[in-house]
Structures are given as structure tokens and as C-alpha cells.
N, C-alpha and C positions, 0 to 999 in steps of 0.2 A: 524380507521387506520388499515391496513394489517400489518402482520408481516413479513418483510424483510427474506426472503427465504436464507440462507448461503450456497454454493456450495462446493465442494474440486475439485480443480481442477491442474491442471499438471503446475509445477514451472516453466514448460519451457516454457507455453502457456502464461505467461506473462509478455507483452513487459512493462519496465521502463522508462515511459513516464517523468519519474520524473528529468532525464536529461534533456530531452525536453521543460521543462518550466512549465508542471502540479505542480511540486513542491513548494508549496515555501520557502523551507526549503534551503537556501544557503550553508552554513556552517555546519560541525558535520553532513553531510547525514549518515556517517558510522562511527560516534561515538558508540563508546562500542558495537559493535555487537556479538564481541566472548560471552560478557557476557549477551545478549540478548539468543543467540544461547543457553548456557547453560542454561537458566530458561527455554527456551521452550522445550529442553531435558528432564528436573524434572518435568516442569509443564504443557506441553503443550501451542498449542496457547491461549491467552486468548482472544485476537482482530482481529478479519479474517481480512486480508486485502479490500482494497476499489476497485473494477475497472473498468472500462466503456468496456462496450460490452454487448453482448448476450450470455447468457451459451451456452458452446456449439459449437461455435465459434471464435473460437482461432485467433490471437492473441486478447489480450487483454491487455489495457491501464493501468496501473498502477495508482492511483488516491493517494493514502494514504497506507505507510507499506511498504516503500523503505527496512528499518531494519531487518521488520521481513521476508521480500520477502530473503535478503542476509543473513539472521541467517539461514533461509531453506536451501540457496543452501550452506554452511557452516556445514549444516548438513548432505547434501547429501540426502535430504529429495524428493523424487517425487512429494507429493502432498502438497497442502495447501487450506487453508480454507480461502474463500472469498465471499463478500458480493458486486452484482451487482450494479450498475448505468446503461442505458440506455444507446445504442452508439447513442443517438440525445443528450443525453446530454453535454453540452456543456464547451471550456475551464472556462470557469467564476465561472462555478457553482464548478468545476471542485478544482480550486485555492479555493475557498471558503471553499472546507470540506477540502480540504488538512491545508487551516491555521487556521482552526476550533483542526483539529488533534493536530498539531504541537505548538497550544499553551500551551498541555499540559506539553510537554518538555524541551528539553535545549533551552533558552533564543533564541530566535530569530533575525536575523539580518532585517536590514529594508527591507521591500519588498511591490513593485507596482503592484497590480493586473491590471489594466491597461498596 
């Protein structure tokens, strides 16, 4: 297995697919973020965000890290650290890591990936 290559790239180069329907996070998308915000002030990021595209290639799909994409621009922050998907890859796979992520959070409302 390769090692997942991490980028930084420009906050405003990524579009939040995550209204769109990549999410499946209904509810609490922007639960506690001031205080997200403040841990990645002390701590830095600990979880690049997720996004479908090509480095390099702007925009880019938002997949996972709705929070911490909003603790950045909260912070006034330009860049952020993220970790690519493929633009063939697809919405399915897409909903997948997004509720792969989000189960380790606030309690989830129902949701059909179909």
C-alpha cells in the first residue's frame, strides 16, 4: 500500500460539496466550531480534510472536514492541509468516507446513501 501524499492548499480553492449532498451529516454541520477553531489555533490541524479533485486544480470538492474547512476560514487561515480522492471518484464512494468520518462524532441523524 502507498502512502496517501497530504497537500496544503488555499481555503478558497475548496468548494463545500457538503451542502450538496456529499455530506451525510444533516444536523450540527457547524456544531462547536469556534471551539474546533481554538484547538487548531494551540494544536494545529490534526486531520487534513478529504477532497475529490487533482492537486493543483482548483476547485475542489469538499468530501469530509465541513468543521475544520469553517474553523480555517474562522481563523482567517489561507491554507489548509488535505488529503486527495480522485475527480473519477465517485458520489457513493464519496457518502461512504464522509459517514465512515462522521461516525466518530455527534450522534447522527438517519441517512440514505441511495
Amino acid at each position: 500500500m502507498t502512502e496517501e501524499r497530504i497537500y496544503e492548499i488555499s481555503v478558497n480553492d475548496v468548494k463545500d460539496a457538503a451542502r450538496g449532498g456529499l455530506n451525510v451529516r444533516r444536523t450540527d454541520r457547524d456544531a462547536n466550531v469556534k471551539e474546533l477553531a481554538e484547538s487548531i489555533e494551540r494544536h494545529g490541524l490534526l486531520q487534513p480534510i478529504l477532497v475529490r479533485g487533482q492537486p493543483g486544480k482548483p476547485p475542489y470538492d469538499l468530501i469530509a472536514g465541513h468543521r475544520r474547512l469553517a474553523a480555517h476560514k474562522l481563523l482567517k487561515k489561507k491554507l489548509i492541509k488535505a488529503r486527495f480522492k480522485p475527480a473519477g471518484y465517485g458520489d457513493f464512494e464519496a457518502k461512504v468516507d464522509s459517514l465512515v468520518e462522521n461516525l466518530h462524532r455527534v450522534e447522527l441523524t438517519e441517512f440514505r446513501i441511495i
